[in-house]
C-alpha positions as CSV (number, residue, x, y, z in Angstrom):
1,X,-64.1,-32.4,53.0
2,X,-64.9,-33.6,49.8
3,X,-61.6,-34.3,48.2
4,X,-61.0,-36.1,44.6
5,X,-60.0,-39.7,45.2
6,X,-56.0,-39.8,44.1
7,X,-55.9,-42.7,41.5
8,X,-58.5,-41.4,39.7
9,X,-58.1,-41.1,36.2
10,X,-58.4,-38.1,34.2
11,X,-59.6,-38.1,30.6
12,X,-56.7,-37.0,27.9
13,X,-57.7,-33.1,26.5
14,X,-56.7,-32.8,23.3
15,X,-55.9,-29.3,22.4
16,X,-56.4,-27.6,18.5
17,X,-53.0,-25.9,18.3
18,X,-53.2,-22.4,16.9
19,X,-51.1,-22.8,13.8
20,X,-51.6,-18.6,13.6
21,X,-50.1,-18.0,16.6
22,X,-47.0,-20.7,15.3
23,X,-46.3,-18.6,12.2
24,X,-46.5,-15.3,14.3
25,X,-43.4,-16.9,16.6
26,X,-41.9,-18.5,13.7
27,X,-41.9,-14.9,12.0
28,X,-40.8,-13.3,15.4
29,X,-37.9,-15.4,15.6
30,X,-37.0,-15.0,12.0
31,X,-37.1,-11.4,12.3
32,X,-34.9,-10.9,15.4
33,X,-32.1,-13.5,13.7
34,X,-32.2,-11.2,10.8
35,X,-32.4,-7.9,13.3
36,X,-29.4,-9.6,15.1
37,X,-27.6,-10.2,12.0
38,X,-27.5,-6.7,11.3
39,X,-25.9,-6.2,14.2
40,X,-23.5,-8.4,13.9
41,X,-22.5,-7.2,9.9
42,X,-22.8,-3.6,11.4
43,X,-20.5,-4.3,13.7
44,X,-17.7,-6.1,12.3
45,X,-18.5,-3.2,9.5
46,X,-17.3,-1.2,12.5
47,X,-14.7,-2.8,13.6
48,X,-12.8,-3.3,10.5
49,X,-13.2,0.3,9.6
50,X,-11.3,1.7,13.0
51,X,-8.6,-1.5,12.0
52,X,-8.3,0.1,8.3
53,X,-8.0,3.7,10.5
54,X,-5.4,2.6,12.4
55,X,-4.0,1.1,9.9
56,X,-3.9,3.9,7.9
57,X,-2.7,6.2,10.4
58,X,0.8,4.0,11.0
59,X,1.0,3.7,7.1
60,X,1.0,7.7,6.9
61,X,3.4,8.3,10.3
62,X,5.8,5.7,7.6
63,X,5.4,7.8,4.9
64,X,6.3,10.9,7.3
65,X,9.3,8.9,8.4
66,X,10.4,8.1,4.9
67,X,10.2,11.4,3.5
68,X,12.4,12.7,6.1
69,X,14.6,9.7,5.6
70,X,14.8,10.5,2.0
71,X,14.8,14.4,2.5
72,X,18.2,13.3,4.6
73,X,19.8,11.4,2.6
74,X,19.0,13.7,-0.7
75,X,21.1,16.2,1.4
76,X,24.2,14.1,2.6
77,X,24.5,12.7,-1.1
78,X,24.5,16.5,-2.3
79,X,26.6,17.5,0.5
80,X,28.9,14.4,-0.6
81,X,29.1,15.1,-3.8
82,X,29.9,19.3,-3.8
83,X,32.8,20.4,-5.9
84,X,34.4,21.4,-2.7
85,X,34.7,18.1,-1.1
86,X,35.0,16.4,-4.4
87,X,38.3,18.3,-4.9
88,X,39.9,17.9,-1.6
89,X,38.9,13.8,-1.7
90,X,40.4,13.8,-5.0
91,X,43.5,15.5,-3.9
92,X,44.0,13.4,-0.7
93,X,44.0,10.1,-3.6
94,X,47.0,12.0,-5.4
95,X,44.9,13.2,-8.2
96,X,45.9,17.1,-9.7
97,X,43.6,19.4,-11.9
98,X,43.8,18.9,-15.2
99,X,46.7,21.1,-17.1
100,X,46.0,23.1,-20.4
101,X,48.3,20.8,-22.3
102,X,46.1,18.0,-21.9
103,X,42.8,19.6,-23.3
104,X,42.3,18.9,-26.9
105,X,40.8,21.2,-29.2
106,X,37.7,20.6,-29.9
107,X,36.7,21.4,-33.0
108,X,39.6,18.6,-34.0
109,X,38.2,16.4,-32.1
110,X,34.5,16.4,-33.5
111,X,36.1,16.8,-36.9
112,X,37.8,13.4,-36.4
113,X,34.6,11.8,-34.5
114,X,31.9,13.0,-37.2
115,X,32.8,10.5,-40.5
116,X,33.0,7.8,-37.8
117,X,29.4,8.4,-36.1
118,X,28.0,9.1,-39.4
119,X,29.6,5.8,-41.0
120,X,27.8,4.1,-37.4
121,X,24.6,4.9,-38.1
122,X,24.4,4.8,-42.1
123,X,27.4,2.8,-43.1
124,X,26.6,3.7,-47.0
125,X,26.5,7.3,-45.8
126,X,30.9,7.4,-45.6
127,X,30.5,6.4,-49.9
128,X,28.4,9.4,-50.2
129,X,31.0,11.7,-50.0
């Protein structure tokens, strides 16, 4: 068998490169970094729209809650402050109704109040007389 002798020395090939076929692979891999960019802004898009959902969802149950909240105490403030209960507070503090003797007319008393509130907000209109 004729074999090639193994220290033999092989001439050096030099090779053109094919600078088309480097700009098609440096175009490939620019467009899938670009295509998996997308992605990557698509889905964090994603993802922080189902955060701002949930997020939204637990700021509306609080709103529920405080509505109610509010729609319950509206009613325990109305319920505190009813004439009835009023009355039989102010009676358990010593306080009585208030007699007829200790009304003042009132026509006398706007008569009295009238030169005064007029001499507040004019003070040359009490010379006018």
């Amino acid at each position: 068998m004729n074999r090639v002798p193994l220290k033999q020395r092989n001439s050096k090939i030099h090779h053109d490169r094919d600078l088309r076929a480097l700009s098609r692979l440096a175009l490939l891999l620019l467009c899938g970094v670009v295509l998996a960019g997308g992605f990557v802004y698509a889905a964090r898009q994603h993802f922080a729209a189902v955060q701002f959902g949930y997020q939204s969802e637990s700021l509306r149950r609080e709103r529920d809650r405080l509505l109610q909240e509010q729609q319950h105490l509206l009613l325990r403030k109305e319920q505190a402050f009813a004439p009835a209960r009023l009355e039989l507070q102010a009676r358990e503090l010593g306080l009585r109704p208030v007699a007829a003797s200790q009304l003042e007319n009132q026509k006398a008393g706007r008569r009295s109040q009238l030169p005064l509130a007029q001499a507040l907000l004019n003070p040359s209109a009490s010379f006018q007389r």
